[in-house]
C-alpha positions in Angstrom: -22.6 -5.8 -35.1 -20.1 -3.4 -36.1 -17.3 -2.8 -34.3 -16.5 0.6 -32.6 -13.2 1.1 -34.6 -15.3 1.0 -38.1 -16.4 4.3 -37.6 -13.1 5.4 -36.3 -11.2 5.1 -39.9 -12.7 6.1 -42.7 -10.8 5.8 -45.8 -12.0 7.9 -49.0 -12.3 5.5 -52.2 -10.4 7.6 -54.5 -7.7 9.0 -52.1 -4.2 7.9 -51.3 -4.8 9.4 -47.9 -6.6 7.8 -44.8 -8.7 10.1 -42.0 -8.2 9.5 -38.9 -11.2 10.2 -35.9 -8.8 12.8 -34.3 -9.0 14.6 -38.5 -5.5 13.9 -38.5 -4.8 12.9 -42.6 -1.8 9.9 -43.1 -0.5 8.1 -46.2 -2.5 5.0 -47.2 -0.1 2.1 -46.0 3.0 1.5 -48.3 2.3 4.7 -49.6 5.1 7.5 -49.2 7.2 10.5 -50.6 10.4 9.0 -52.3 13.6 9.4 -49.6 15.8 11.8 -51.0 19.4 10.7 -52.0 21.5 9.4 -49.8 19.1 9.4 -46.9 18.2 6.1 -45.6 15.3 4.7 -43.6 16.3 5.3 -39.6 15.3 2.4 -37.6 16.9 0.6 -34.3 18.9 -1.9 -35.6 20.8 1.2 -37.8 21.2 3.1 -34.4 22.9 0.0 -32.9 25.1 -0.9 -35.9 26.0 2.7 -36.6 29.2 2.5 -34.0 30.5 -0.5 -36.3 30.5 1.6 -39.3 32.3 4.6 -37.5 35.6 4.0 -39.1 34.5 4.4 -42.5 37.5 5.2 -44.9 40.4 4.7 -42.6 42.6 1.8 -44.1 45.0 -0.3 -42.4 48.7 -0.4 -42.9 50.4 -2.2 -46.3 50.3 -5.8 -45.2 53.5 -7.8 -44.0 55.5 -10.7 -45.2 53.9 -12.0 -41.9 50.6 -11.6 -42.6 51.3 -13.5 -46.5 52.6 -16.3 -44.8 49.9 -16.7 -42.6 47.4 -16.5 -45.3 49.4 -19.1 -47.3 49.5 -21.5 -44.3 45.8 -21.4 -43.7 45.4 -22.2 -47.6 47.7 -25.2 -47.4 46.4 -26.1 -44.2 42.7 -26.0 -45.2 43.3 -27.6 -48.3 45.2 -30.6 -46.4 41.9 -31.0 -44.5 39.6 -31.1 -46.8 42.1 -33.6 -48.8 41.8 -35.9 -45.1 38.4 -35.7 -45.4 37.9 -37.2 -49.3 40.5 -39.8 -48.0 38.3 -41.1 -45.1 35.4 -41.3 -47.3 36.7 -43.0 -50.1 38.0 -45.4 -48.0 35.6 -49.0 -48.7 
């Protein structure tokens, strides 16, 4: 028994293009036009990340002294921690 969608699709051997019952003609499946450049494929997920990327080219202010001695103390810090940890395990 065939089913009733069978005779719905018909799909033409030698064409890249697929017939719908309603006559309306699409592109066999992974089968489409090249996106011009610098367009992207628009999906969901882009519309919900596109207000993250909003600030696109605006830098921040030359950083502080502050801001080098808080990077140098999370260094020394981290590397303190991790020197902690091969202490406790070495220990026997």
């Amino acid at each position: 028994c065939g089913s009733p969608r069978s005779t719905v699709v018909a799909r033409a051997a030698n064409s890249e293009t697929i017939v719908q019952g309603t006559g309306k003609k699409l592109p066999k499946y992974g089968v489409r036009d090249p996106l011009p450049k610098g367009m992207s494929i628009r999906t969901g997920l882009s519309d919900l990340l596109k207000p993250l990327n909003s600030e696109v080219g605006v830098t921040a202010k030359e950083d502080s002294v502050g801001t080098y001695t808080v990077l140098l103390l999370g260094i020394v810090l981290l590397f303190l921690f991790y020197t902690l940890l091969l202490l406790i395990n070495n220990q026997s």
